[in-house]
C-alpha positions, 0 to 999 in steps of 0.5 A, a space after each residue: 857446723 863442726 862436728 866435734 868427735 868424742 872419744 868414748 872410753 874404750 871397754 875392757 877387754 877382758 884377758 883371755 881365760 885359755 881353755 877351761 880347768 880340767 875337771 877337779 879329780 875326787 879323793 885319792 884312793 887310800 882316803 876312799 877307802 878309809 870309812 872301809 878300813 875303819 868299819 872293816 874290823 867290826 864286819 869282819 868281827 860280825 862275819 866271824 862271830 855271827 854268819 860262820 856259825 850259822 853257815 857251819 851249823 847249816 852244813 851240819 845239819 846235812 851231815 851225819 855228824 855225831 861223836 865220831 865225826 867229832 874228834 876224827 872228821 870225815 862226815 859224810 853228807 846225808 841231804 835232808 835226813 836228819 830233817 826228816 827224822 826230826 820233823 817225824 818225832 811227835 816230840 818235836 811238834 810238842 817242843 815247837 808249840 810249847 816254844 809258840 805259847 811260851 813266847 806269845 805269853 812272854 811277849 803280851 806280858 812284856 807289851 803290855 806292862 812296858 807300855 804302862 811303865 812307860 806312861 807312868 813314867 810319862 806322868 811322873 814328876 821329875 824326880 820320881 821319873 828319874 828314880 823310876 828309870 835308875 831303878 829299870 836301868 839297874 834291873 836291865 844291867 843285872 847279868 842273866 845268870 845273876 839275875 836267875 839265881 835270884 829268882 832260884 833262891 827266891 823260890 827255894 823250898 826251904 830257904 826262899 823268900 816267897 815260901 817265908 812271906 806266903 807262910 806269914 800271911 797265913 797259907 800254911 801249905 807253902 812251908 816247904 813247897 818244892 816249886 821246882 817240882 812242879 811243871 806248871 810253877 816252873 813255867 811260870 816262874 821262868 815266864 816271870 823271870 824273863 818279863 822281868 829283865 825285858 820290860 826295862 828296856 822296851 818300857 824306856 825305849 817306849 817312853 823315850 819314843 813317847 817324848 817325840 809326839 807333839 804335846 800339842 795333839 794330846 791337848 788339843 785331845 783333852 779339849 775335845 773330851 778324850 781321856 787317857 785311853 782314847 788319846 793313847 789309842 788314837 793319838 800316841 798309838 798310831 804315831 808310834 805304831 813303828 816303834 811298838 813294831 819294833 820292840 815286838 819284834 826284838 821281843 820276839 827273837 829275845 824270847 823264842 831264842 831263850 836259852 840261859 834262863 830256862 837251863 839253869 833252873 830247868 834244863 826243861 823239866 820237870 817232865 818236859 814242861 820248859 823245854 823249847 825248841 834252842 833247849 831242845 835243840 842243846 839236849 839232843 846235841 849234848 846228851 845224844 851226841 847227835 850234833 846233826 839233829 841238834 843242827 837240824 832242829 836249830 836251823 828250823 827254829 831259825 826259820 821259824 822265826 824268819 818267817 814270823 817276823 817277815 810275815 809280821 813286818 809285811 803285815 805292819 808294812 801294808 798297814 802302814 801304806 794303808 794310812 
């Protein structure tokens, strides 16, 4: 029998691809270093404006640094002196708790009414919600010394607003009324002041927030019977913890470093009754020239408030880690 023989189509052999590509190489130098470049200017402007000043400030505070040494230099290193004399003055420990008050009075008004205009924002509709947030818009663009003027003129003992209004309604013991001359009204006229230029923007930060929570949960909260508080506090709360978290802090350092407000209408009178310790701080450097105590006393005051807040983020960090 013949065998016949096929042929079978030979494979391809598939041409030799040489030895493999060197790695690709990644950018050139200059175009790595461009987000550098770019944001270079903005460090440095920070550098400049923020960490120098606080660096100077801290070599002061360890110099005997008064008038002399200002117009001739030459200052001569002191060590802890000048914080020893400060943290001595019974004045001090006053400044410092009268500072803790002011700003754990400030803050709680500020949390609280910021989280109620922020759900009534929530709970408006449209167009009221937009009047509502154009008018806090425009109460937290007005300038700082714009906005204390006002309050001065309101209150003016012969002119203000408020004396006019209270003797209309009747209380007669306001014709006249100095509120500046009293250390209580002031305090608590600079406690209004100041609430009212933070609450805009923790109250739209905080409804802005509010926006992200599911509508789903706070449903499902309603079918289940729960009213507005317990859906605030088992629902919205705990979800936006971080974020109240956030604006207590900023709310803090704005408050505990206040300073404009305070010097304008006070300078921290009458009889000490608003002095806190970055005014404190100004009055011992510019009215006894010892800019050494006044460095002193700053830098405490900026630890202080590191150590509040670190002790504060540790505190809501744990918590957090708990959940």
């Amino acid at each position: 029998m013949a065998v016949t023989h096929v042929e079978t189509p030979e494979t391809p052999v598939a041409p030799h691809a040489g030895p493999p590509a060197a790695g690709r190489r990644g950018p050139a130098l200059p175009v790595r270093l461009l987000p550098y470049l770019l944001i270079a200017p903005t460090v440095l402007g920070t550098a400049y404006l923020l960490v120098y000043p606080l660096i100077r400030n801290l070599v002061i505070s360890f110099q005997k640094f008064g008038i002399a040494q200002l117009i001739r230099g030459g200052a001569d290193f002191v060590g802890f002196d000048n914080y020893r004399q400060i943290l001595s003055d019974r004045m001090f420990w006053s400044v410092v708790l009268r500072t803790f008050v002011f700003t754990a009075i400030n803050v709680t008004l500020i949390m609280v009414l910021a989280t109620l205009v922020a759900l009534l924002i929530g709970a408006l509709g449209k167009g009221m919600r937009l009047a509502v947030m154009g008018g806090l818009v425009v109460a937290w663009a007005i300038p700082v010394i714009a906005a204390t003027t006002v309050f001065q003129w309101l209150f003016q003992s012969q002119l203000g607003v408020v004396n006019w209004v209270l003797v209309a309604l009747g209380f007669e013991q306001f014709d006249g009324y100095a509120w500046f001359a009293n250390g209580t009204s002031t305090f608590a006229i600079i406690v209004v002041l100041i609430v009212w230029q933070s609450v805009p923007f923790a109250a739209l930060t905080l409804y802005a927030a509010m926006t992200t929570v599911p509508k789903e949960l706070h449903e499902s909260a309603q079918i289940d019977g729960a009213g507005g508080v317990k859906t605030f506090t088992l629902i919205t709360f705990p979800i936006l913890r971080p974020m109240f978290g956030l604006i207590f802090c900023l709310e803090v350092i704005w408050v505990f470093k206040c300073f404009v407000q305070i010097w304008a209408i006070s300078q921290g009178g009458p009889g000490n009754a608003t002095l806190t310790l970055p005014v404190y701080a100004y009055q011992v450097a510019q009215s006894l020239n010892r800019y050494d105590l006044g460095a002193a006393i700053s830098m405490v005051t900026v630890l202080i408030l590191a150590v509040a807040l670190l002790a504060y983020f540790r505190q809501m960090f744990k918590e957090e880690g708990e959940l």
